[in-house]
C-alpha positions in Angstrom: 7.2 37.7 27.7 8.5 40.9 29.5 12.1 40.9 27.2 9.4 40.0 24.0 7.6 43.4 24.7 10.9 45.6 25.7 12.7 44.1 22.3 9.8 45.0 20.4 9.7 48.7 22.3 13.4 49.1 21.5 13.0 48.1 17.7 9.5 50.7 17.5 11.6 53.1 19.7 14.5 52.9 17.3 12.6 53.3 14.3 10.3 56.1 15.5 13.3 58.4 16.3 14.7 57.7 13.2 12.2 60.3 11.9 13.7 63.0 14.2 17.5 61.8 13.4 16.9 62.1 9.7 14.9 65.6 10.3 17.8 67.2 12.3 20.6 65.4 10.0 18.8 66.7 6.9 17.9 70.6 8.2 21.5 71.3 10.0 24.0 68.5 8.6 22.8 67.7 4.6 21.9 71.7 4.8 24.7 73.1 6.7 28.6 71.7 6.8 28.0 68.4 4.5 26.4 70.7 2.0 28.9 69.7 -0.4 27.8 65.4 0.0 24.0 66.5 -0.3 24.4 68.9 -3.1 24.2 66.1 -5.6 20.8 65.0 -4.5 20.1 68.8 -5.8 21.2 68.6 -8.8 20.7 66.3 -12.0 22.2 62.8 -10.9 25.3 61.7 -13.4 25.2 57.6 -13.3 24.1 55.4 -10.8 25.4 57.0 -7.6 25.6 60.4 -6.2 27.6 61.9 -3.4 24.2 62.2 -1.2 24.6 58.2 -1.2 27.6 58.7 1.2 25.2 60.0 4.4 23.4 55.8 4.2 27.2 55.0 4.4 27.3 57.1 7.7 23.5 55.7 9.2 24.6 51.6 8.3 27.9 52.3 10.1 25.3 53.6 13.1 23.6 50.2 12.8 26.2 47.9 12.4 28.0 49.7 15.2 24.4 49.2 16.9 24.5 45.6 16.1 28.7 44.8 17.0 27.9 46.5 20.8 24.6 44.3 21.2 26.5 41.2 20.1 29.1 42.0 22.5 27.6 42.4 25.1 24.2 40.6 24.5 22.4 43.2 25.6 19.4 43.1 23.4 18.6 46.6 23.8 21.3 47.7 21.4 20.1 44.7 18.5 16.9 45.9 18.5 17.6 49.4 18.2 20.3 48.6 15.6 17.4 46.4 13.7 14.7 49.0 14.1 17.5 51.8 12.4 18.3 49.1 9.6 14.3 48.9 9.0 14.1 53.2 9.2 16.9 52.5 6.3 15.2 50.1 4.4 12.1 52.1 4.5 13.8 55.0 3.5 15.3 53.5 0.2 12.5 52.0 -0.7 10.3 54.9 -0.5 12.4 57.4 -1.1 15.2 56.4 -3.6 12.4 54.0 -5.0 9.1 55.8 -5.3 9.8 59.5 -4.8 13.5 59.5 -7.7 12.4 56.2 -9.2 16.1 55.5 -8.6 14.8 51.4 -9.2 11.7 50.3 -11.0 9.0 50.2 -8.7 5.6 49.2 -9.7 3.6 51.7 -7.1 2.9 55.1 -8.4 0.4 56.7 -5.7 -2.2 58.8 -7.0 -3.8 59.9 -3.2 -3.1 59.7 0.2 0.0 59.0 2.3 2.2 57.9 0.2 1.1 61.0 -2.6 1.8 63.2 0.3 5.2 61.9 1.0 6.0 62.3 -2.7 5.0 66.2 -2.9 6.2 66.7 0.2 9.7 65.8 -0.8 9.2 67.6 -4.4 8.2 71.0 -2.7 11.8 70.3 -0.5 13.2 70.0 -4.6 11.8 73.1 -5.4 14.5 75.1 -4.1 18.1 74.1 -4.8 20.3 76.1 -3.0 21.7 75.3 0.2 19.5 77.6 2.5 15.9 78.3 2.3 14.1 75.0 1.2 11.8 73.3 3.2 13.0 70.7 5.6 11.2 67.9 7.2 11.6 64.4 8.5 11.2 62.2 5.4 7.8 59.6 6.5 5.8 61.8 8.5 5.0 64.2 5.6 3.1 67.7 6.3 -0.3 67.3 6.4 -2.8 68.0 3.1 -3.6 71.9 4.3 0.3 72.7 5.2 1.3 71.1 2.0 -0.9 73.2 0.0 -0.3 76.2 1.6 3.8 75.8 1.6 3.7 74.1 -2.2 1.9 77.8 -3.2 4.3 80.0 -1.4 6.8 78.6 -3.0 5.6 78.6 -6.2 5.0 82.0 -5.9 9.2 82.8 -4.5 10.4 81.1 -8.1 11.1 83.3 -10.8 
């Protein structure tokens, strides 16, 4: 029952600091040196795939790493952890590729709520295309209603 519990803690543990990873990776790696993968996500996308594509390259190499150490070593610590980054990723498509870029056909268009929140949250981070100065933040724990107001009017109010 105990290893049930710890797996489960890894897999929640995993997934949870996810949030934080993708923050960090986004505000200081997409936004600093890699500038020149994640530009494309700032500009109009030309065919299917963009450079930006390249950084879920780098996080499944993460998890399958995650995964090859576990199996190795059958320490079930590491295949949870590589499981609950896999389900951060799948997460992250879905929401983000699919119902923020509609980069797929998606049948969910949220009107209120979460999931709107998530979606102007990431359009107010679109606002600004350069490489310093938009808003960063983890990508599924969006700002909450009065913070996203507030930030989506300053910035308004920057643009020419």
């Amino acid at each position: 029952m105990w290893s049930m519990i710890a797996n489960l803690l890894w897999f929640f543990g995993a997934l949870a600091a996810m949030e934080g990873v993708a923050w960090a990776t986004h505000r200081y790696v997409m936004h600093g040196p890699l500038w020149s993968w994640h530009r494309s996500h700032h500009e109009p996308r030309r065919g299917v795939f963009e450079l930006n594509d390249l950084f879920a390259v780098v996080f499944a190499g993460l998890a399958i790493g995650l995964f090859a150490v576990g199996a190795a070593t059958r320490i079930d610590a590491f295949t949870f952890s590589a499981a609950g980054v896999t389900a951060y990723g799948a997460l992250y498509a879905l929401v983000h590729d699919g119902l923020v870029h509609r980069r797929f056909w998606l049948p969910l268009k949220p009107r209120r709520g979460y999931l709107l929140r998530l979606v102007q949250a990431h359009h107010l981070h679109h606002l600004h295309h350069e490489r310093l100065g938009a808003v960063s933040f983890g990508f599924l724990v969006p700002l909450d209603p009065r913070r996203l107001a507030e930030k989506l009017k300053r910035q308004r109010e920057t643009l020419p």
